[in-house]
Rosetta silent file (secondary structure, phi, psi, omega in degrees, C-alpha in Angstrom):
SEQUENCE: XXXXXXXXXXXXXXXXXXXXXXXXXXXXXXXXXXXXXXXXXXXXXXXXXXXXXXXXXXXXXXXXXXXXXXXXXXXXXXXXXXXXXXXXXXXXXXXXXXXXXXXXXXXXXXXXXXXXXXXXXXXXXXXXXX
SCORE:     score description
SCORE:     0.000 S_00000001
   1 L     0.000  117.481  176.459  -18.452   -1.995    9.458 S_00000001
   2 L   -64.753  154.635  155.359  -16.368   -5.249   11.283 S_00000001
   3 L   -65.332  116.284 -165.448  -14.216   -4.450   14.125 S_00000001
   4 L   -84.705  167.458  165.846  -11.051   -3.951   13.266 S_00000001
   5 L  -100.939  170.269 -172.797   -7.929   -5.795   15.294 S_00000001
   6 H   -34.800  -39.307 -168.576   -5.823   -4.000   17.497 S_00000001
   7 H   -69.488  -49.138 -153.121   -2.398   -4.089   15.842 S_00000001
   8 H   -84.893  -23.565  174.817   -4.143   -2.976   12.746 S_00000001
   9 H   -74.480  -55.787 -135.167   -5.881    0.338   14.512 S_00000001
  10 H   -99.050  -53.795  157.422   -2.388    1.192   16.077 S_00000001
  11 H    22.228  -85.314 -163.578   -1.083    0.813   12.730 S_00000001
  12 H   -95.152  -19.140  173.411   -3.527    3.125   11.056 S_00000001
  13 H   -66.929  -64.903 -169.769   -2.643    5.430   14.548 S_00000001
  14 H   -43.595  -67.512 -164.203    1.350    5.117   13.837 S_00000001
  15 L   -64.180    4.004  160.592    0.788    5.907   10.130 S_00000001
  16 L   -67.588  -40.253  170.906   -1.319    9.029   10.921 S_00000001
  17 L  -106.872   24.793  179.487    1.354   10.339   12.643 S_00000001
  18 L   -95.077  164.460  165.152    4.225    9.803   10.551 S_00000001
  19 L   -72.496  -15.884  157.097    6.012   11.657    7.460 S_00000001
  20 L  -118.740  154.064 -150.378    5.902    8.851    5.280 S_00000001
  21 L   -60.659  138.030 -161.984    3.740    7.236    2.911 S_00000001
  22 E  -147.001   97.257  168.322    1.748    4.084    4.657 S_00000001
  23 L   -79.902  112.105 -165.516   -0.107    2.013    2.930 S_00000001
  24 L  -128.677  127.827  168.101   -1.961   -0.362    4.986 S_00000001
  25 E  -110.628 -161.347 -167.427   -4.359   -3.660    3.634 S_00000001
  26 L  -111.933 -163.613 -179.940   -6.042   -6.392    5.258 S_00000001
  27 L   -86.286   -9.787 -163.228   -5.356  -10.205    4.427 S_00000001
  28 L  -103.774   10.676  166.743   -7.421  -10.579    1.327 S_00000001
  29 L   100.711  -21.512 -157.936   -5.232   -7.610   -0.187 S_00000001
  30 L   -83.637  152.359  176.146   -8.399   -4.915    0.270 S_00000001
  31 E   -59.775  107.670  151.543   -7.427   -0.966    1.109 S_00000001
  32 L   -79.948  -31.488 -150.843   -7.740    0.063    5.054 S_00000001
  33 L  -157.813 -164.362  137.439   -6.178    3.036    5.006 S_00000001
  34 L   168.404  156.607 -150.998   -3.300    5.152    3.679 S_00000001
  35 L   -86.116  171.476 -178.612   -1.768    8.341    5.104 S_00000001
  36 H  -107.337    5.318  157.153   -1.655   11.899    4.122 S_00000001
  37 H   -55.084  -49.527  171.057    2.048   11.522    2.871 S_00000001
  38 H   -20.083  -68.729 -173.034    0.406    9.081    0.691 S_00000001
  39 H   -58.903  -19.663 -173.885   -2.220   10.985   -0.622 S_00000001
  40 H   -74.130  -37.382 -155.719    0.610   13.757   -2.246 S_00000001
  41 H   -97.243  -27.332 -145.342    2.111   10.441   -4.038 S_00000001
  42 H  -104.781  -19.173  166.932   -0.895    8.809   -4.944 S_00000001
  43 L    94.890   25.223  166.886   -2.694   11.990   -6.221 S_00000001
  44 L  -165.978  150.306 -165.400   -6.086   11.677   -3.902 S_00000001
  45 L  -104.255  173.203 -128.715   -6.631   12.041   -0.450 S_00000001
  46 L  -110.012  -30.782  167.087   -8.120    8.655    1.640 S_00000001
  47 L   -57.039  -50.641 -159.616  -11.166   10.583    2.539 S_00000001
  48 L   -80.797    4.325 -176.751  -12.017   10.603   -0.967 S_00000001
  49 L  -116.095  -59.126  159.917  -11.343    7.058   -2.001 S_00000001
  50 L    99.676 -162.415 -177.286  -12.044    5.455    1.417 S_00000001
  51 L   -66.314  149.920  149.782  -11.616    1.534    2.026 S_00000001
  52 E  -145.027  174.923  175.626  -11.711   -0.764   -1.112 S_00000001
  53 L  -110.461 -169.943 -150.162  -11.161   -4.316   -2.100 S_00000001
  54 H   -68.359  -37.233 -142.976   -8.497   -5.557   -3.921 S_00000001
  55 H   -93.184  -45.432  171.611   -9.829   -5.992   -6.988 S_00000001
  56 H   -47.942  -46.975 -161.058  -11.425   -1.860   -7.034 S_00000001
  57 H   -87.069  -83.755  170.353   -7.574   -1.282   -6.047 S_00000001
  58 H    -6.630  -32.271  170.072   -6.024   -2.941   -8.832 S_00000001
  59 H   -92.852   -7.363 -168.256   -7.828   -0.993  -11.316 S_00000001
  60 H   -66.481  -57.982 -149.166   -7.335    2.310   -9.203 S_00000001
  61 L  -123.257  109.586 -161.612   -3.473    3.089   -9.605 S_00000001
  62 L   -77.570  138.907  156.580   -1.713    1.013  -12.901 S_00000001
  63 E   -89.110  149.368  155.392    1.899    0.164  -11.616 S_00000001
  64 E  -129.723  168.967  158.869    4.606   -0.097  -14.825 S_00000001
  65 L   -83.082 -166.063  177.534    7.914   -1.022  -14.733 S_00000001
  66 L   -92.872   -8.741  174.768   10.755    1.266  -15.717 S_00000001
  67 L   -84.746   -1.307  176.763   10.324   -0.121  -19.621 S_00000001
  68 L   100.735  -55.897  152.416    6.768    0.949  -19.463 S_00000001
  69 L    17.678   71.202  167.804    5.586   -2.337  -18.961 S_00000001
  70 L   -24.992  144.894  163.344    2.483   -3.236  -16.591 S_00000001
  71 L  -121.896  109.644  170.332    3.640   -5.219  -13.655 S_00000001
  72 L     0.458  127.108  177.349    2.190   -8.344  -12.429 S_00000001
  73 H   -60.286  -53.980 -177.515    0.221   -7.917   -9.194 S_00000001
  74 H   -54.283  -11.817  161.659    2.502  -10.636   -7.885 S_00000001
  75 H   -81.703  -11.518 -178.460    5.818   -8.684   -8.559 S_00000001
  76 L   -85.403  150.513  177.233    4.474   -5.754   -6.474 S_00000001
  77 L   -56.140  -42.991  158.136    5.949   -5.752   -3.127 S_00000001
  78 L   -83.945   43.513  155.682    2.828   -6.109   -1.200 S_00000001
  79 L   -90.819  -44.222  177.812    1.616   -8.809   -2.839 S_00000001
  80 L   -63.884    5.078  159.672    4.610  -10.140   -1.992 S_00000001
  81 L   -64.340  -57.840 -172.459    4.108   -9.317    1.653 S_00000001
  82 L   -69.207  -60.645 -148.995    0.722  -10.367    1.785 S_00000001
  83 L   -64.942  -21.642 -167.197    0.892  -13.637   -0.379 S_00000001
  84 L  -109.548  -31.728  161.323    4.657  -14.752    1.118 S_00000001
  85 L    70.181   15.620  153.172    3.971  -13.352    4.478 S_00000001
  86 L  -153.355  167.402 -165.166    7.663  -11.452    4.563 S_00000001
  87 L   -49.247  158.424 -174.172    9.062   -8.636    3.842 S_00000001
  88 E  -168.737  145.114 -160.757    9.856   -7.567    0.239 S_00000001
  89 E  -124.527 -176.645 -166.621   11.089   -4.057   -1.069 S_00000001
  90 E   149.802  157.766 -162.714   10.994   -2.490   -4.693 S_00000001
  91 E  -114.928  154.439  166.378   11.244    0.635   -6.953 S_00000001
  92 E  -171.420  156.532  170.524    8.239    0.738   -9.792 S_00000001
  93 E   -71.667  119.240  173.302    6.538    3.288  -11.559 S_00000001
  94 E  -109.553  177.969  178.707    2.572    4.572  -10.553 S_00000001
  95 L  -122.675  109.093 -175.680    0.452    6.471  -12.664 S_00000001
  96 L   -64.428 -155.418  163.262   -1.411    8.426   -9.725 S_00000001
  97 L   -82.926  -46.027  154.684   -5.031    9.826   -9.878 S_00000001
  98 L   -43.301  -47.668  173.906   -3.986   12.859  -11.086 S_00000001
  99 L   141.441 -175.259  179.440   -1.889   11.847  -13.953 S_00000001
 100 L    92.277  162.846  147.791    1.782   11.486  -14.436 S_00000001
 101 L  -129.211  171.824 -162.896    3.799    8.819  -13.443 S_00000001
 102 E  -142.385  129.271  138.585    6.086    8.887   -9.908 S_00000001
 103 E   -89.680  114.983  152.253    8.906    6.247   -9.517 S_00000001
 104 E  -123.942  149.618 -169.290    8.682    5.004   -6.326 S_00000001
 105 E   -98.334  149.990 -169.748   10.767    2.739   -4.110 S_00000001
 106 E  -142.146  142.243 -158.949    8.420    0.745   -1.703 S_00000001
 107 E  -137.533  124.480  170.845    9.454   -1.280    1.622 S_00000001
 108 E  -153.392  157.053  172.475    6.130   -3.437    2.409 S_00000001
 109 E  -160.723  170.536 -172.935    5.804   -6.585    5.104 S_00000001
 110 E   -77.779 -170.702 -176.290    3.143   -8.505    6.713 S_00000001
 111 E  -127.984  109.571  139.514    1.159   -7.473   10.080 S_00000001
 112 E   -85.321   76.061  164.129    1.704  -10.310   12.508 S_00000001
 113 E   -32.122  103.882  166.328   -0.330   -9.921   15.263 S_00000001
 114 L     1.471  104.095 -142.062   -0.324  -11.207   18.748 S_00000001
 115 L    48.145   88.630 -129.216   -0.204  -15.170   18.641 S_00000001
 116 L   -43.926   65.282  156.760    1.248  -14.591   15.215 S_00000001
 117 E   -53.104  131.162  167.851   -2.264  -14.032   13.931 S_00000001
 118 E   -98.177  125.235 -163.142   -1.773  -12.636   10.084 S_00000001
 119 E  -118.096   -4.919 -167.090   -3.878   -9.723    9.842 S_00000001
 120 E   162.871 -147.551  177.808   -2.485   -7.893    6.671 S_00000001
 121 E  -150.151  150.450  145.794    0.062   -5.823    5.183 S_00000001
 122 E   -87.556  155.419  142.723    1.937   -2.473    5.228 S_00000001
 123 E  -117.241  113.218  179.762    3.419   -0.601    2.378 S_00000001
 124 E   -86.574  133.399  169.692    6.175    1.839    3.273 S_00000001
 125 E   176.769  136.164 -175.722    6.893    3.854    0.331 S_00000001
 126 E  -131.471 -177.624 -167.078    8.350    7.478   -0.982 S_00000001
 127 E   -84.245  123.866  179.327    9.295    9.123   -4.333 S_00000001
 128 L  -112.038   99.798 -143.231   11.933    8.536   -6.166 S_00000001
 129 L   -56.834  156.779  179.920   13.636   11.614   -7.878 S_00000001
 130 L   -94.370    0.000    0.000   13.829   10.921  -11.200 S_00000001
Protein backbone atom coordinates (compact mmCIF):
# COMPACT_ATOMS: atom_id res chain seq x y z
CA UNK A 1 0.00 0.00 0.00
CA UNK A 2 1.75 3.70 -1.23
CA UNK A 3 1.54 6.49 1.12
CA UNK A 4 -1.07 8.46 0.58
CA UNK A 5 -0.68 12.59 0.40
CA UNK A 6 -1.81 14.69 3.01
CA UNK A 7 -4.64 16.71 1.47
CA UNK A 8 -5.97 13.45 0.26
CA UNK A 9 -6.02 11.69 4.01
CA UNK A 10 -7.73 14.94 5.38
CA UNK A 11 -10.07 14.56 2.65
CA UNK A 12 -10.95 10.97 3.34
CA UNK A 13 -10.99 12.51 7.34
CA UNK A 14 -13.51 15.51 6.24
CA UNK A 15 -15.66 13.03 4.26
CA UNK A 16 -15.90 10.58 7.23
CA UNK A 17 -17.33 13.09 9.11
CA UNK A 18 -19.80 14.61 7.00
CA UNK A 19 -23.64 13.94 5.98
CA UNK A 20 -23.04 13.83 2.48
CA UNK A 21 -22.08 11.54 -0.12
CA UNK A 22 -18.06 11.88 -0.94
CA UNK A 23 -16.64 10.31 -3.45
CA UNK A 24 -13.01 10.63 -3.52
CA UNK A 25 -10.34 9.23 -6.58
CA UNK A 26 -6.82 9.61 -7.22
CA UNK A 27 -5.35 11.13 -10.57
CA UNK A 28 -5.59 8.14 -12.81
CA UNK A 29 -9.48 8.14 -11.96
CA UNK A 30 -9.03 4.84 -9.44
CA UNK A 31 -11.55 4.61 -6.14
CA UNK A 32 -9.87 5.84 -2.63
CA UNK A 33 -12.61 6.02 -0.70
CA UNK A 34 -16.29 6.96 -0.40
CA UNK A 35 -18.36 7.73 2.72
CA UNK A 36 -21.12 6.09 4.54
CA UNK A 37 -23.72 8.63 3.05
CA UNK A 38 -22.45 7.15 -0.05
CA UNK A 39 -22.79 3.73 0.63
CA UNK A 40 -27.00 4.26 1.19
CA UNK A 41 -26.82 5.82 -2.55
CA UNK A 42 -24.56 3.55 -4.06
CA UNK A 43 -26.14 0.36 -2.53
CA UNK A 44 -22.72 -1.18 -0.81
CA UNK A 45 -20.77 -0.12 1.91
CA UNK A 46 -16.71 0.86 1.11
CA UNK A 47 -15.63 -1.86 3.40
CA UNK A 48 -17.03 -4.20 1.04
CA UNK A 49 -15.82 -2.88 -2.26
CA UNK A 50 -12.60 -1.27 -0.94
CA UNK A 51 -10.13 0.76 -3.34
CA UNK A 52 -10.37 0.03 -7.15
CA UNK A 53 -9.06 1.28 -10.41
CA UNK A 54 -10.84 3.01 -12.81
CA UNK A 55 -11.45 0.65 -15.14
CA UNK A 56 -13.06 -2.13 -12.09
CA UNK A 57 -15.13 1.24 -11.36
CA UNK A 58 -16.52 1.77 -14.62
CA UNK A 59 -17.99 -1.55 -14.81
CA UNK A 60 -19.15 -1.34 -11.04
CA UNK A 61 -22.09 1.31 -11.13
CA UNK A 62 -23.63 1.92 -15.07
CA UNK A 63 -24.53 5.75 -15.11
CA UNK A 64 -27.67 6.52 -17.79
CA UNK A 65 -28.99 9.56 -18.70
CA UNK A 66 -32.57 10.57 -18.03
CA UNK A 67 -33.57 8.89 -21.70
CA UNK A 68 -32.07 5.71 -20.50
CA UNK A 69 -29.11 6.16 -22.37
CA UNK A 70 -25.48 5.09 -21.06
CA UNK A 71 -23.36 8.11 -20.52
CA UNK A 72 -19.96 8.63 -21.74
CA UNK A 73 -17.33 8.41 -18.99
CA UNK A 74 -16.30 11.84 -20.22
CA UNK A 75 -19.78 13.50 -19.62
CA UNK A 76 -19.66 12.36 -15.96
CA UNK A 77 -18.71 15.12 -13.75
CA UNK A 78 -15.64 13.63 -12.37
CA UNK A 79 -14.17 12.85 -15.31
CA UNK A 80 -14.65 16.14 -15.94
CA UNK A 81 -12.90 17.15 -12.77
CA UNK A 82 -10.21 14.86 -13.10
CA UNK A 83 -9.49 15.14 -16.95
CA UNK A 84 -10.20 19.28 -17.05
CA UNK A 85 -8.84 19.81 -13.64
CA UNK A 86 -12.10 22.15 -12.58
CA UNK A 87 -15.02 21.94 -11.22
CA UNK A 88 -18.07 20.50 -13.05
CA UNK A 89 -21.63 19.63 -11.60
CA UNK A 90 -24.48 17.29 -13.01
CA UNK A 91 -27.75 15.32 -12.40
CA UNK A 92 -27.59 11.52 -14.03
CA UNK A 93 -29.10 8.40 -13.29
CA UNK A 94 -27.03 5.22 -11.31
CA UNK A 95 -28.09 1.84 -11.24
CA UNK A 96 -26.60 1.02 -7.62
CA UNK A 97 -25.43 -2.48 -6.40
CA UNK A 98 -28.54 -3.28 -5.19
CA UNK A 99 -30.69 -2.58 -8.11
CA UNK A 100 -32.87 0.29 -9.05
CA UNK A 101 -31.88 3.33 -10.43
CA UNK A 102 -31.35 6.82 -8.13
CA UNK A 103 -31.18 10.22 -9.99
CA UNK A 104 -28.57 11.98 -8.62
CA UNK A 105 -27.22 15.52 -8.87
CA UNK A 106 -23.34 15.47 -8.38
CA UNK A 107 -20.92 18.59 -7.59
CA UNK A 108 -17.24 17.04 -8.26
CA UNK A 109 -13.69 19.17 -8.58
CA UNK A 110 -10.10 18.46 -8.56
CA UNK A 111 -7.76 18.08 -5.29
CA UNK A 112 -5.04 20.67 -5.66
CA UNK A 113 -2.61 20.19 -3.26
CA UNK A 114 0.05 22.29 -1.74
CA UNK A 115 2.33 23.75 -4.64
CA UNK A 116 -0.71 23.10 -6.76
CA UNK A 117 0.30 19.46 -6.93
CA UNK A 118 -2.91 17.55 -8.67
CA UNK A 119 -3.58 14.70 -6.58
CA UNK A 120 -7.22 13.68 -7.63
CA UNK A 121 -10.76 14.30 -7.44
CA UNK A 122 -13.87 14.64 -5.21
CA UNK A 123 -17.41 13.83 -6.02
CA UNK A 124 -20.02 15.60 -3.92
CA UNK A 125 -23.24 14.08 -4.61
CA UNK A 126 -27.01 13.35 -3.10
CA UNK A 127 -30.36 11.95 -4.37
CA UNK A 128 -32.53 13.42 -6.31
CA UNK A 129 -36.32 12.90 -5.48
CA UNK A 130 -37.80 11.74 -8.32
Amino acid sequence: MTQKEIEVILARQLAEYLAVAIFIVDTDGALLYYNETAESILGSRYDETGPMSANQLAGIFRTVDQDGQPLKSEDLPLVKALTRRQPAHGSLWIEPLNGGLKKIAVTAFPIIGQANRFLGAIAIFWEVPR
